[in-house]
C-alpha positions in Angstrom: -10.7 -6.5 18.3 -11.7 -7.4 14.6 -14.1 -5.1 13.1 -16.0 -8.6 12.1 -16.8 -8.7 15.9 -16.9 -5.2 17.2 -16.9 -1.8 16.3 -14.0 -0.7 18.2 -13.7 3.3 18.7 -10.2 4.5 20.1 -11.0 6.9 23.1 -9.1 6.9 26.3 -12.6 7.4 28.0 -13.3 3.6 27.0 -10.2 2.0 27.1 -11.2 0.7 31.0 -12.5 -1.7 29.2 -9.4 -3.7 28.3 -8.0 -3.7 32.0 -5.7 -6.5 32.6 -5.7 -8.9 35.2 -2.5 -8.8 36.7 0.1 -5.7 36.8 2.3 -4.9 33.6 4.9 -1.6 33.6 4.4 2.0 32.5 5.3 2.9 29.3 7.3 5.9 28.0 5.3 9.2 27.7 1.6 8.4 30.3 -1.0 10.4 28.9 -3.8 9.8 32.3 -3.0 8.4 35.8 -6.1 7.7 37.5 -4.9 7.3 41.4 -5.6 5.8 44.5 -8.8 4.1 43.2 -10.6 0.8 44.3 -9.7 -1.1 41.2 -12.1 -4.2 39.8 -10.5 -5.8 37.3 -13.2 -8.5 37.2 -10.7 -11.9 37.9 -8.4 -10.7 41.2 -9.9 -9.6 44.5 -10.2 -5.5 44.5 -7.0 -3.4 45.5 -6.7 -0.1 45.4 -3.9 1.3 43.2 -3.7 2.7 40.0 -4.2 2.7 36.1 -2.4 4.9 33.9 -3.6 5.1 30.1 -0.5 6.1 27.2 -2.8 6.9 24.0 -6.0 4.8 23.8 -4.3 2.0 25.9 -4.2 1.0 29.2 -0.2 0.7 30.0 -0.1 0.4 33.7 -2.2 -1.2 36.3 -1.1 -2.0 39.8 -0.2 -0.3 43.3 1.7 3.3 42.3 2.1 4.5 39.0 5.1 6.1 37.9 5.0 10.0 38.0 5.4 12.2 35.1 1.4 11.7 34.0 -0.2 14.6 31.7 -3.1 14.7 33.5 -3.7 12.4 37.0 -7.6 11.9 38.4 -7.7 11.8 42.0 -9.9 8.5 42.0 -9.2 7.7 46.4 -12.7 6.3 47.2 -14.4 5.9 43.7 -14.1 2.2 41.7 -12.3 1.5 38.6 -13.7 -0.8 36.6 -14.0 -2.4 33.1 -16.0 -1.0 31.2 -19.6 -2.8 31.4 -21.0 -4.9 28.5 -24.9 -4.6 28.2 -26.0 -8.0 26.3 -29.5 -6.4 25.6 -30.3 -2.9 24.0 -31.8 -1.3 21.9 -29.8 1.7 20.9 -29.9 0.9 17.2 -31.4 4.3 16.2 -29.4 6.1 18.5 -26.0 4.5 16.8 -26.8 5.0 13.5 -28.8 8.7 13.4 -27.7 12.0 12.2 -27.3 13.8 15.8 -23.6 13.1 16.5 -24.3 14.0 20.2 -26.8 11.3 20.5 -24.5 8.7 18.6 -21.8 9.5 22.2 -24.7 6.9 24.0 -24.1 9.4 27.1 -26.3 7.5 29.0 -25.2 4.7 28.6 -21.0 5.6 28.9 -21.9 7.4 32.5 -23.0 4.6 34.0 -20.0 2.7 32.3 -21.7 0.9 30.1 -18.6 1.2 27.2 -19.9 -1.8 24.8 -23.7 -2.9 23.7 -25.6 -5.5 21.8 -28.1 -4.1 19.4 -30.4 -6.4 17.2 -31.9 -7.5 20.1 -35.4 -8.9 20.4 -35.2 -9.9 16.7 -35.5 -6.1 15.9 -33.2 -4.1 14.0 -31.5 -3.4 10.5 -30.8 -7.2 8.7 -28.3 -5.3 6.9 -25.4 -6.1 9.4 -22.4 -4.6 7.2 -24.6 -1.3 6.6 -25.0 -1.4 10.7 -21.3 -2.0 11.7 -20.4 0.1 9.0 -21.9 2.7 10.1 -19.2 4.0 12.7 -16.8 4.4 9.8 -18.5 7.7 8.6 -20.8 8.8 11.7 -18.7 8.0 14.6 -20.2 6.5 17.9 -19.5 6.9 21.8 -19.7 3.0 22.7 -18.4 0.0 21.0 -21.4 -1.9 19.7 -21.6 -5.4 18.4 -25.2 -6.5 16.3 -27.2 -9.4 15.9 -29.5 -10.2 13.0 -32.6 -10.1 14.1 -35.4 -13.0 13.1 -38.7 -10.1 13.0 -36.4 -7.6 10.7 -35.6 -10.6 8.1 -39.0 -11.7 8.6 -40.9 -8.5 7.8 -38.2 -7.4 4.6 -39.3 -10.8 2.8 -42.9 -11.8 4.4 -44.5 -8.5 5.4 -46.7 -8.1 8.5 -48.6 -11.1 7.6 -49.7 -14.4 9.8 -48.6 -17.4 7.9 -46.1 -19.9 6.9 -43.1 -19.1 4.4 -43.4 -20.4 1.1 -39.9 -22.3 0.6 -38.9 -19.3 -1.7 -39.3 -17.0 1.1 -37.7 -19.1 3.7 -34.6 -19.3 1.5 -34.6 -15.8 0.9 -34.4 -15.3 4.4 -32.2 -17.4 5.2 -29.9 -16.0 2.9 -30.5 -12.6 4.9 -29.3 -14.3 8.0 -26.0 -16.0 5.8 -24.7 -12.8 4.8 -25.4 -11.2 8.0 -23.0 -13.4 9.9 -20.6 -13.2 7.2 -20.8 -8.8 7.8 -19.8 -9.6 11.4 -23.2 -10.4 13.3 -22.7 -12.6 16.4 -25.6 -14.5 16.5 -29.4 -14.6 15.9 -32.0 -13.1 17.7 -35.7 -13.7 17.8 -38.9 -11.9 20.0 -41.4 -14.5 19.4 -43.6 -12.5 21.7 -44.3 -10.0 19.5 -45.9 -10.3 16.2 -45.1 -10.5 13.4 -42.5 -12.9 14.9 -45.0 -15.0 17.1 -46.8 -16.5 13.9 -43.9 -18.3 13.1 -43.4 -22.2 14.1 -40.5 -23.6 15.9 -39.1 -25.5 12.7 -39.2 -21.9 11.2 -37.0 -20.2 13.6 -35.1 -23.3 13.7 -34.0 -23.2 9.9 -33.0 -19.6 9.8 -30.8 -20.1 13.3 -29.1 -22.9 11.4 -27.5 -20.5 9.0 -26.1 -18.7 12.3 -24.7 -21.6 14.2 -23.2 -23.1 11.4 -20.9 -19.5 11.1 -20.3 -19.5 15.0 -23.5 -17.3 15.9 -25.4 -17.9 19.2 -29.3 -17.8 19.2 -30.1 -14.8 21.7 -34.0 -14.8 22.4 -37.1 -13.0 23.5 -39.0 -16.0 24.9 -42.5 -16.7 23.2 -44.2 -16.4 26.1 -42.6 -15.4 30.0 -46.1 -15.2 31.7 -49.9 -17.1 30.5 -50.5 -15.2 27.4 -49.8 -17.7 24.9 -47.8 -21.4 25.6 -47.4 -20.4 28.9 -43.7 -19.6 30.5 -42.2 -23.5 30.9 -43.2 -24.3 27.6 -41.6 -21.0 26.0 -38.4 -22.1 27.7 -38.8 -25.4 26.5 -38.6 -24.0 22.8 -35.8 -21.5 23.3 -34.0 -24.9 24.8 -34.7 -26.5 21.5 -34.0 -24.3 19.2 -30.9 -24.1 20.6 -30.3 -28.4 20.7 -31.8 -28.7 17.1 -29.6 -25.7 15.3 -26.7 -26.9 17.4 -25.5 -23.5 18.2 -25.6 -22.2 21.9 -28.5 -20.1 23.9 -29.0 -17.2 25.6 -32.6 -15.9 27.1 -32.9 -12.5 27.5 -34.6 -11.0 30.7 -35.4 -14.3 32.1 -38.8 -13.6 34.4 -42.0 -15.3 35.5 -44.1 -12.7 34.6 -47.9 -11.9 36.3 -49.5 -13.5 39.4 -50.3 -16.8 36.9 -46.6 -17.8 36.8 -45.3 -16.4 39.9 -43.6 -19.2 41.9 -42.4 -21.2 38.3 -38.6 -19.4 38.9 -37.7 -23.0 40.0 -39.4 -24.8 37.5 -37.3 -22.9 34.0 -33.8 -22.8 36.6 -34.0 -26.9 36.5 -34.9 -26.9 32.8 -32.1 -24.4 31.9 -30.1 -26.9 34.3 -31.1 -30.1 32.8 -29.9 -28.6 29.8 -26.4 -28.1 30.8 -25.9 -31.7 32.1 -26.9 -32.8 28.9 -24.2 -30.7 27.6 -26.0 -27.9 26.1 -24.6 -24.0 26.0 -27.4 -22.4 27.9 -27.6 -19.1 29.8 -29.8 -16.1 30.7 -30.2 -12.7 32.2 -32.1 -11.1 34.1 -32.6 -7.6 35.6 -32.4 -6.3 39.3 -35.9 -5.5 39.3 -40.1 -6.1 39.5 -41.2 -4.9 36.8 -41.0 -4.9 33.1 -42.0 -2.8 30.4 -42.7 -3.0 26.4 -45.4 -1.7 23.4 -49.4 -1.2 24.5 -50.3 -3.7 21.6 -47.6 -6.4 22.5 -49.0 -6.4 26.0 -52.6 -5.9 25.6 -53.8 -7.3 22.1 -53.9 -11.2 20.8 -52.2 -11.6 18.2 -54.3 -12.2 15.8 -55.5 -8.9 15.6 -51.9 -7.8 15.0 -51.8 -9.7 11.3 -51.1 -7.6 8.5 -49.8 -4.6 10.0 -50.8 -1.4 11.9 -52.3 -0.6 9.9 -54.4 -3.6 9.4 -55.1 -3.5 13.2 -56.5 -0.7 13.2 -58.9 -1.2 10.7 -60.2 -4.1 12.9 -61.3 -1.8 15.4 
């Protein structure tokens, strides 16, 4: 893998995640033999077998290894899997601090989690060749690939403020977003929920994703609104559809979820838009987690945002 695309660390402890789909032979010399385990290799129906690793590559996976392994892991009535991809993080801090034990992402890597999205939400550094950089000097755990986010670009040439770009600032940002994809981000990311993202307009976001599909980027999204706060959850999908359609670049919603007692029952409503949108040819898809609840900042959740212009600290002055 290209560093353009992912930060690629060689460890034997991650290289599950290149498992093949069909068998191929042992090479000379088979550093790890993991045996007898229930193998998923994400295409075929499970079998159990083996995977033997030579360096920090997988070189064997089928029914019986060859013997001769340095080291062989008893793995009779455990899975062996790929490693997991996690499209929605936010271990950007965690990647690029000073605490190499925090950089490993143990959390993450024992519950096989082996390569993450950061940038997510429209958050993190807009300096993407700093961000995948990084790994060169301060090794990481995980393979990581970044987004530029919309609310980091936003903030370094805007501020905090409420308001429209002057077209100065919007092409200053959307020079931010250029050279990001050209330092290897994937795509553009937004959190419209959250200010100071949410007091930008559609044609806004719509410019800056522009400079990402036109470089091969996908536009990755916090939805403006997945309850009754603001536009209401059909009509945030709505916009996430169109941003998509008008940029020409494809879409992905993050933690798709009708959210509160207001919206509950709409799940069928934003499935047939998302649908609609694929008959008509459009690159749409979502994700959503295995569970009730959801979680994010006591201001996001519990202020308008209106009172969020300016700042902190600006807030806080309000009150």
């Amino acid at each position: 893998m290209s560093v353009r695309n992912l930060k690629r660390i060689p460890r034997a402890a991650l290289a599950a995640a290149a498992l093949a789909a069909t068998a191929f032979p042992a090479a000379a010399g088979v550093d790890l033999v993991l045996r007898g385990g229930t193998i998923y290799t994400g295409t075929d129906a499970p079998f159990v077998g083996d995977v033997a690793i030579t360096g920090d590559r997988i070189s064997y996976v089928g029914r019986k290894a060859p013997g001769g392994a340095g080291r062989v892991i008893d793995a009779r009535g455990l899975i062996v899997a790929p490693g997991f991809i996690d499209p929605h993080t936010h271990v950007d801090a965690m990647l690029g601090g000073s605490d190499a034990a925090e950089r490993l992402v143990l959390p993450f890597l024992m519950q096989g989690v082996t390569t993450a999205f950061i940038g997510s939400d429209g958050y993190g550094d807009p300096d993407t060749a700093k961000v995948l950089g990084s790994a060169a000097s301060r090794p990481v755990g995980i393979n990581y690939a970044a987004f530029v986010g919309f609310g980091a670009v936003r903030t370094k040439v805007i501020g905090q403020d409420d308001g429209a770009p002057t077209p100065a600032e919007l092409s200053e940002m959307k020079a931010f977003v250029a050279k990001a994809m050209c330092s290897g981000a994937l795509g553009f990311s937004t959190g419209l929920f959250y200010a100071p993202q949410n007091f930008a307009k559609r044609d806004e976001v719509v410019a800056l994703a522009k400079e990402a599909a036109v470089r091969g980027g996908i536009y990755d999204n916090h939805i403006r609104d997945e309850s009754s706060y603001m536009i209401g959850l059909a009509a945030a999908i709505d916009e996430a559809v169109a941003v998509g359609r008008e940029a020409g670049m494809p879409v992905h919603i993050a933690h798709i979820k009708a959210l509160g007692v207001d919206v509950h029952g709409e799940a069928p409503v934003i499935i047939a838009k998302i649908e609609a949108a694929r008959a008509a040819g459009q690159v749409v898809h979502a994700d959503q987690y295995p569970w009730s609840a959801s979680g994010t900042g006591l201001s996001a959740s519990l202020l308008p945002r209106w009172a969020e212009d300016g700042g902190r600290a600006a807030m806080l002055k309000r009150f």
